[in-house]
C-alpha positions as CSV (number, residue, x, y, z in Angstrom):
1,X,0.0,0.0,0.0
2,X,1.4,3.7,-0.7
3,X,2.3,5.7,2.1
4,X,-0.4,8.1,1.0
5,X,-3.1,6.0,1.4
6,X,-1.6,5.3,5.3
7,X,-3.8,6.6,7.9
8,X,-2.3,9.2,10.2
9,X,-1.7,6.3,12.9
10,X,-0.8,4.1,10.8
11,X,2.1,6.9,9.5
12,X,2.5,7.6,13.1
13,X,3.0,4.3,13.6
14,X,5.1,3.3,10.6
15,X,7.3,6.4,11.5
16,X,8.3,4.8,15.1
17,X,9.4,1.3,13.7
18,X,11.8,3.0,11.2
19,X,13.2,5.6,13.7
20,X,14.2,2.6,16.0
21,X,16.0,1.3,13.3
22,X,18.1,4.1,12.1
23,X,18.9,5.0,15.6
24,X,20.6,1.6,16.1
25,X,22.5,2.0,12.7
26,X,23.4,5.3,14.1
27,X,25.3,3.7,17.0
28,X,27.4,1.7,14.6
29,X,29.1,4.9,13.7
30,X,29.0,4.2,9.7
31,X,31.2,6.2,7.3
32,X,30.4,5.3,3.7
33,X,30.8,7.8,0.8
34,X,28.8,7.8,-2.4
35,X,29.2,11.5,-3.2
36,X,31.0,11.3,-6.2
37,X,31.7,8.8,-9.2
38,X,35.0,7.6,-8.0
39,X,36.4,4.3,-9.6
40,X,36.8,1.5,-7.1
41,X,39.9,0.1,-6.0
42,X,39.5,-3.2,-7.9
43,X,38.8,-0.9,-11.5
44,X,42.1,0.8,-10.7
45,X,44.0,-2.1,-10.4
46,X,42.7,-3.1,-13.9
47,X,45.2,-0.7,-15.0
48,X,48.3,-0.5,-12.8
49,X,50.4,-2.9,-15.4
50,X,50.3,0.3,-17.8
51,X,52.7,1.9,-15.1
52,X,55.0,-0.7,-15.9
53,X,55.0,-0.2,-19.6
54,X,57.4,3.0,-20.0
55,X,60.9,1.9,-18.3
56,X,64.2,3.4,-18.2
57,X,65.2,1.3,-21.3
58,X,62.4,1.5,-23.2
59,X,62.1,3.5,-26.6
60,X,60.1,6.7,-25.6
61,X,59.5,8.3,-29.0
62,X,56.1,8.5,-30.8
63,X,55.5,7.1,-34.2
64,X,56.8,10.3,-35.6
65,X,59.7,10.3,-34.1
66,X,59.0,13.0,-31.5
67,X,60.8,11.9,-28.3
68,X,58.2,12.1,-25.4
69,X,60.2,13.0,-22.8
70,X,61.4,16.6,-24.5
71,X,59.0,19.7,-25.3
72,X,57.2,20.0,-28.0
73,X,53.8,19.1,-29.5
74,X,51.6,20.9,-28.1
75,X,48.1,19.0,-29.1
76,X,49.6,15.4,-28.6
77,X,51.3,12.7,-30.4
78,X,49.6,11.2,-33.3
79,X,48.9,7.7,-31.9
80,X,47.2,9.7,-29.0
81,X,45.1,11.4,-30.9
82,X,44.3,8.3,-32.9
83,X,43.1,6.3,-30.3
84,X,40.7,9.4,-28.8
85,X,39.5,10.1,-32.1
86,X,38.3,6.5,-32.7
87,X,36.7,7.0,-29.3
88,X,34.9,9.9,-30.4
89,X,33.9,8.9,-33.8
90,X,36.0,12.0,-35.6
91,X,39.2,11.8,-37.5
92,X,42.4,12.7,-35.9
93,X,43.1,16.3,-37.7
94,X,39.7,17.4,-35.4
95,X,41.3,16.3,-32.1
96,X,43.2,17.9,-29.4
97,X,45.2,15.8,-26.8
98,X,45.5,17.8,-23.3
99,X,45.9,16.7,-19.7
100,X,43.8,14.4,-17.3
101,X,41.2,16.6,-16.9
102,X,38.4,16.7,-19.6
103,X,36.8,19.6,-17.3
104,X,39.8,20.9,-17.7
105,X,39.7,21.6,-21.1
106,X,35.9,22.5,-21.3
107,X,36.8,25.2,-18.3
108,X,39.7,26.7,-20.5
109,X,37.4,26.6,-23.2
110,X,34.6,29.1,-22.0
111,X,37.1,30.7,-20.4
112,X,38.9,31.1,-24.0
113,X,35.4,32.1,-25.7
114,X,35.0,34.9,-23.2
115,X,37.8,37.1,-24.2
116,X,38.3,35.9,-27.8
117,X,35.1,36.6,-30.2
118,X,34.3,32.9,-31.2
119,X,33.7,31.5,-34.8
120,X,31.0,33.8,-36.0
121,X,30.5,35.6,-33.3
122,X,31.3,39.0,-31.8
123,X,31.4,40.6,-29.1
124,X,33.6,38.1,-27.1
125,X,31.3,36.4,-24.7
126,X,32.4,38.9,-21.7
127,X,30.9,42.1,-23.3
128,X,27.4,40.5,-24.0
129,X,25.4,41.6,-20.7
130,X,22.9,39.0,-19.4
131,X,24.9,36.3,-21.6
132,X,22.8,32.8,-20.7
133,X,23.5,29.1,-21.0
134,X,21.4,26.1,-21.5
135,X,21.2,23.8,-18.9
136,X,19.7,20.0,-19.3
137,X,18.3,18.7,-15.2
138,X,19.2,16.8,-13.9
139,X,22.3,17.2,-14.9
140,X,26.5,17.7,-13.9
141,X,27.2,20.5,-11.1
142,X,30.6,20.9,-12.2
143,X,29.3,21.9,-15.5
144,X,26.7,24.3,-13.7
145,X,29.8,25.5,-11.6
146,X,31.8,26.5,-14.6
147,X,29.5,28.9,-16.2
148,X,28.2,30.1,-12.8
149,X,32.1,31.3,-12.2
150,X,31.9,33.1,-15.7
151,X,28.5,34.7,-15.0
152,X,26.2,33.4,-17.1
153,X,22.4,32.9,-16.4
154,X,22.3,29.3,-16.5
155,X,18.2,28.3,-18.0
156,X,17.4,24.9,-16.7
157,X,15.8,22.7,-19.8
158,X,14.1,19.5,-18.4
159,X,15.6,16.2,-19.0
160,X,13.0,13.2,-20.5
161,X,13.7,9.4,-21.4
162,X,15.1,10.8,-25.2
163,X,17.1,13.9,-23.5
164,X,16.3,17.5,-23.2
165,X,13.1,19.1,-24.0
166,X,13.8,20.3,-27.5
167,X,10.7,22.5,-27.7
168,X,11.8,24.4,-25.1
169,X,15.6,24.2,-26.6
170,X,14.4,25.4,-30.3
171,X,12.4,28.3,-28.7
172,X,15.1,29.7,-26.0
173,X,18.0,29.6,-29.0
174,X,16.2,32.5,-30.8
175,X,17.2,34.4,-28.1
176,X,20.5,36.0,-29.4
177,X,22.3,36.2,-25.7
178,X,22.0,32.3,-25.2
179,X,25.9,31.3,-26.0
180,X,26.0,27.8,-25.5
181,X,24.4,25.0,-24.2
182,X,26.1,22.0,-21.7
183,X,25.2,18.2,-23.5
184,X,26.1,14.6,-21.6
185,X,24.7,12.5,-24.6
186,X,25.0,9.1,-23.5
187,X,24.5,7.9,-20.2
188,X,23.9,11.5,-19.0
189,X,25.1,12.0,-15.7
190,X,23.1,12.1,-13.5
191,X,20.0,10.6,-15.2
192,X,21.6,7.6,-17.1
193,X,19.5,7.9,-20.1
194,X,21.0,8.7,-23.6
195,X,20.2,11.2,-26.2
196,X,17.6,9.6,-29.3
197,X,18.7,9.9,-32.5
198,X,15.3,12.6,-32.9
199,X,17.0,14.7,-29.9
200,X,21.0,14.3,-31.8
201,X,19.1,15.3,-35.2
202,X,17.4,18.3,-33.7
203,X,20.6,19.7,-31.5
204,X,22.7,19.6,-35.1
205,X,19.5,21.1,-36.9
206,X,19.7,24.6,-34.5
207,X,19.6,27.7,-36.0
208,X,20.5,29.7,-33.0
209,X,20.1,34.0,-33.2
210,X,23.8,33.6,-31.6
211,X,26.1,33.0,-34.3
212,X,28.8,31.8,-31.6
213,X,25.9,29.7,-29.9
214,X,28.4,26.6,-28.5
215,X,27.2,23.4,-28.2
216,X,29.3,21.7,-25.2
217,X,28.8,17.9,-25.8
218,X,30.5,16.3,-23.2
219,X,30.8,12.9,-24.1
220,X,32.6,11.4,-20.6
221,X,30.4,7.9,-20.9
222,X,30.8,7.4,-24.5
223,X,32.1,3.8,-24.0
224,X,31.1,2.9,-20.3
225,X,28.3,0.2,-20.7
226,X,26.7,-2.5,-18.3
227,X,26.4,-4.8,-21.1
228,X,26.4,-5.9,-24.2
229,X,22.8,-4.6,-24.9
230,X,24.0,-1.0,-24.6
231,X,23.0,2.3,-25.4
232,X,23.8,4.0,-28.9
233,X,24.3,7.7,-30.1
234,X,24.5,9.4,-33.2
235,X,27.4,11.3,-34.0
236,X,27.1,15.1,-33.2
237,X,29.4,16.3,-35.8
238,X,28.3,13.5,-38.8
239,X,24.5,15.4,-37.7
240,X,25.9,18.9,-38.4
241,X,28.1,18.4,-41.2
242,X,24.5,17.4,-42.9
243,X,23.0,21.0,-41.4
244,X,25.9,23.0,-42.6
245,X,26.3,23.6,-38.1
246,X,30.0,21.6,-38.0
247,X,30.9,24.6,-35.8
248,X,28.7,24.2,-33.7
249,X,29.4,21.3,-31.2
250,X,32.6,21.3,-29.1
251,X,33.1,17.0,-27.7
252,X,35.4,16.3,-24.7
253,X,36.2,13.1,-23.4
254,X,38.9,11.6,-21.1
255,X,40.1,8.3,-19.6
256,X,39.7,9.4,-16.2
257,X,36.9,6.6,-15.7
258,X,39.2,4.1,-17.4
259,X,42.1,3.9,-16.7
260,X,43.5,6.2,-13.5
261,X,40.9,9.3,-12.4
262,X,44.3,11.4,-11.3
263,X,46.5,10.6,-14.1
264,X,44.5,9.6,-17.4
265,X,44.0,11.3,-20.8
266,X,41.8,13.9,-21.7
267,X,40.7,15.0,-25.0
268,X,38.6,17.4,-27.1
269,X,37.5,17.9,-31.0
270,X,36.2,20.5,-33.2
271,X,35.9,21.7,-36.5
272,X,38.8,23.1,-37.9
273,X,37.3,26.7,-37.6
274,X,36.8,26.0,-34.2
275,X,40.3,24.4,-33.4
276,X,42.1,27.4,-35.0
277,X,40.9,29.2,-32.2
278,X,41.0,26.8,-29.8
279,X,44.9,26.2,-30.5
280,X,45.9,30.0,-30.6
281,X,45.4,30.2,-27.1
282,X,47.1,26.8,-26.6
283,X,50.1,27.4,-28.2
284,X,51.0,30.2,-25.7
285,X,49.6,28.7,-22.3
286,X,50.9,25.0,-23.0
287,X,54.4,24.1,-25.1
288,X,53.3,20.3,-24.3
289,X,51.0,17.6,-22.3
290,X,52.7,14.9,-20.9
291,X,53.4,12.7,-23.9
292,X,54.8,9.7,-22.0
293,X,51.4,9.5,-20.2
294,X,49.5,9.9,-24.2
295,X,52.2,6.6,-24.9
296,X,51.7,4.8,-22.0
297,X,48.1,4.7,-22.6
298,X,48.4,3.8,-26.4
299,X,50.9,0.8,-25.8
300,X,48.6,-0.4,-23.5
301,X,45.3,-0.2,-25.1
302,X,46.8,-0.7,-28.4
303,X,43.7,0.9,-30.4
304,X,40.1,1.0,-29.8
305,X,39.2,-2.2,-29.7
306,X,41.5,-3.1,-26.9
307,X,40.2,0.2,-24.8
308,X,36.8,-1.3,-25.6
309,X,38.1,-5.1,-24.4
310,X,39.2,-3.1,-20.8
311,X,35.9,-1.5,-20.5
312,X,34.0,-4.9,-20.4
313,X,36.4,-5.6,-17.2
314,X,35.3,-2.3,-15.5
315,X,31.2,-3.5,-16.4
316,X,31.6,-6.5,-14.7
317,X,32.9,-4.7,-11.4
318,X,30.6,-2.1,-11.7
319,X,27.5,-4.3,-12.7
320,X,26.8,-5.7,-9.6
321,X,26.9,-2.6,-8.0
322,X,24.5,-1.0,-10.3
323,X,22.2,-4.2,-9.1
324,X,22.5,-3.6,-5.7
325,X,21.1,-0.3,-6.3
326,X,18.1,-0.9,-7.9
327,X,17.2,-4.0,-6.8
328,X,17.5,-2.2,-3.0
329,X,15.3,0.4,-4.3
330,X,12.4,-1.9,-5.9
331,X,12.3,-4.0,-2.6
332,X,12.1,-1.4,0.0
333,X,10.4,1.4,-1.8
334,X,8.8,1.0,-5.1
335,X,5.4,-0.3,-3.1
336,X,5.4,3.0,-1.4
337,X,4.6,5.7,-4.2
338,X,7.6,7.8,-2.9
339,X,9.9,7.0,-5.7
340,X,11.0,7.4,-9.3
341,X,14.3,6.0,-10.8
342,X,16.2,4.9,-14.1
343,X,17.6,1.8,-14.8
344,X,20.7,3.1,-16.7
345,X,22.7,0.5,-18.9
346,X,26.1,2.3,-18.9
347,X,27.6,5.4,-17.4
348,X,28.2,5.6,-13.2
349,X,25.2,6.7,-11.3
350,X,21.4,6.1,-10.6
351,X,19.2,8.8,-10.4
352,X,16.7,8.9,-7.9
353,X,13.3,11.1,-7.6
354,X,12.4,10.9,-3.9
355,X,8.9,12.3,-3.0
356,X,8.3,16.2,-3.4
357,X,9.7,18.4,-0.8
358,X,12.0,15.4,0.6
359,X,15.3,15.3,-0.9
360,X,17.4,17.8,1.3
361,X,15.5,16.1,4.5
362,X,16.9,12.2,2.7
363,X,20.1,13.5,2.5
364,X,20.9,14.8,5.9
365,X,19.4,11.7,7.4
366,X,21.6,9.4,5.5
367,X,24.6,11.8,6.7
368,X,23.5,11.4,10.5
369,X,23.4,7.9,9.8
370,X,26.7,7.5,8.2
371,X,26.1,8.1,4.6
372,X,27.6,10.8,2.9
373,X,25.5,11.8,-0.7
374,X,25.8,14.7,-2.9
375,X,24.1,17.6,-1.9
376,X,20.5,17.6,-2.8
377,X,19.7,19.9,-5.8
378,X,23.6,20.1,-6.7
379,X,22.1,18.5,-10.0
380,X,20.4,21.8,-10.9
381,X,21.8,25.2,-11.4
382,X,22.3,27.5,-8.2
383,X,21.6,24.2,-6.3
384,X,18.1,24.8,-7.0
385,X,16.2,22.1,-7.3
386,X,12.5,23.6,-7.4
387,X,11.1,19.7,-6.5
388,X,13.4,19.0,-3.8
389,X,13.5,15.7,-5.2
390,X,16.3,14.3,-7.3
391,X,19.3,12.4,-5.3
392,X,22.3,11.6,-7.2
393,X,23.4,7.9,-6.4
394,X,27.3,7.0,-6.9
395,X,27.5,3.5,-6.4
396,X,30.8,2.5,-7.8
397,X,33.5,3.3,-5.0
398,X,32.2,1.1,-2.1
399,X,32.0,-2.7,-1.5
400,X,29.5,-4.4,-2.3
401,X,28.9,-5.3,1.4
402,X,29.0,-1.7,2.4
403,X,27.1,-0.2,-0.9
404,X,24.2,-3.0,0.0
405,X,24.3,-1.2,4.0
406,X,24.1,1.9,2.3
407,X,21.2,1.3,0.6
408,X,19.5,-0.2,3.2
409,X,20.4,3.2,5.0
410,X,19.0,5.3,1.8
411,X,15.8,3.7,1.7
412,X,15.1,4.0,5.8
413,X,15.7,7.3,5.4
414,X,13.8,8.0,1.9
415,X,10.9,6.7,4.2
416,X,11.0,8.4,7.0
417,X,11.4,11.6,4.9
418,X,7.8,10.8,3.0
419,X,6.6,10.1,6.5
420,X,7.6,13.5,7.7
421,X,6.2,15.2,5.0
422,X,2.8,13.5,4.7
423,X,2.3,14.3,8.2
424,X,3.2,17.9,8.0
């Protein structure tokens, strides 16, 4: 029976049981972290032999020659960029090699954009007062947080089962201060579910009023599936080479999530208009990226396929994990009518809908008890969730023993939450 349908004593009643219970966790003195996506120990180890690759004997130049341990090339060594433009789906001319950090690069981007006039654009972006960004929710806070810094007014643009709302997206473009809009097309964190190919073919048909209108598709999950019955995208820039839009998107990626979070390789591509502005600023901030790092990871994946190969290593880890998760969820709440989640089949979180009003009031429970989540509405600009209700679930990190206590935690106090606020 749903808790709505409870009478007052019986939510009275209901109320006391499940306060007994989290009391008695709370004397167990729990610390369990599920704030943010962070690879478990067991997927790191899946890469340590690439540490072992590069030694002091080995040959340490790059199929052209370039020696990796001097300066030079500044937007990576050919093999690199290879490799992370078969994992894009674009050819190697269109890619940039960088750092770790894919946020990184999409931070040094905007920040690029606002002092140098874009590709069809002018003024730069910081001389056009009220400047806005489009912002799919649930979606990535770090994202939100980077054009927050830059003092945009972030729009939220609601999120369904095919992506965003592309009514809303089609109408809000015509507005000629809208810049650019933030895209996690597969596996969208924190929702899970991937772009349709309508949603792709509509993004690449835009006609924004802003000629520099930017199209950030951050592509972070692009080969992170469950299974073998995984999601599929089309690809952004084959979609707007066929509407004459190939400057329009901007696609980042990295192998933070493959091979080591603090020391992978991170990546972007662009059209060559794009990139000629993009590497200006490069070629005076940067006079290299660490090119043995861009080797080691080439020698050890070899090419795409054996990238792909190491990812169905990490699914099995994280699989059960995911499982955990949702089958927690569907035994201790989905009865209830206090709940809404996705069932994603890649990428590194579940999304959770708790009831209305609820979701700060879940997530300071679960840290009384032990549980540390991110911050309800972190998920929506400003931290503004206007529900209260989504809950961003990271369920890669822990055990499996400890995720299945935390769980059992989330749900008491997803319960006693709904309780609370049908009695108010």
């Amino acid at each position: 029976m749903k808790y709505q349908d409870y009478s007052r004593e019986q939510r009275d009643a209901e109320l006391s049981t499940l306060w007994e219970g989290i009391n008695k966790i709370k004397e167990k003195n729990i610390k369990l972290n599920m704030a943010r996506g962070v690879p478990s120990p067991d997927q790191l180890d899946l890469s340590r032999k690439m540490l072992d690759i590069l030694t002091s004997e080995s040959d340490c130049h790059a199929e052209d020659g370039t020696d990796c341990c001097n300066y030079g090339v500044m937007d990576g060594i050919p093999e690199c960029k290879k490799l992370m433009a078969d994992v894009m789906g674009v050819t190697p001319d269109m890619v940039m090699v960088g750092g770790n950090s894919s946020l990184n690069m999409m931070f040094d981007t905007i920040a690029l954009f606002m002092t140098h006039p874009v590709t069809g654009g002018t003024p730069a972006w910081s001389l056009v007062p009220d400047r806005k960004f489009l912002c799919p929710v649930p979606g990535y806070d770090r994202h939100f947080g980077v054009t927050e810094y830059f003092g945009f007014q972030m729009i939220p643009v609601p999120m369904d089962e095919n992506g965003p709302d592309m009514e809303l997206v089609e109408e809000l473009v015509k507005d000629p201060t809208v810049k650019g809009m933030w895209c996690v097309p597969k596996y969208s964190n924190p929702s899970g579910i991937s772009y349709s190919d309508e949603v792709v073919r509509r993004i690449a048909a835009l006609q924004p009023a802003a000629a520099d209108f930017r199209v950030m598709w951050d592509n972070a999950y692009c080969i992170h599936d469950l299974t073998d019955d995984h999601d599929e995208i089309l690809n952004i820039f084959e979609e707007c080479e066929k509407t004459g839009n190939i400057d329009m998107p901007i696609e980042f990626c990295s192998t933070s999530k493959i091979t080591f979070p603090g020391s992978g390789v991170a990546a972007m591509a662009a059209s060559a208009n794009n990139m000629a502005v993009i590497k200006g600023k490069y070629k005076l901030q940067n006079i290299g990226y660490d090119k043995l790092n861009m080797l080691r990871h080439v020698r050890f994946f070899g090419d795409i396929e054996g990238m792909k190969a190491h990812m169905k290593k990490h699914a099995e880890i994280l699989r059960p994990r995911f499982e955990i998760v949702l089958n927690k969820l569907g035994e201790n709440l989905d009865e209830l009518g206090i709940i809404r989640y996705n069932r994603p089949r890649g990428g590194y979180f579940v999304c959770v809908d708790v009831l209305d009003g609820t979701a700060k009031r879940v997530v300071e429970l679960c840290k009384e008890a032990g549980v540390n989540l991110t911050g309800a509405g972190a998920t929506y600009p400003y931290g503004n969730d206007p529900h209260d209700s989504n809950i961003r679930i990271a369920p890669s990190f822990p055990s499996l023993e400890d995720l299945a206590s935390a769980m059992d935690i989330f749900c008491l106090c997803a319960r006693i939450a709904a309780l609370e606020k049908l009695n108010a």
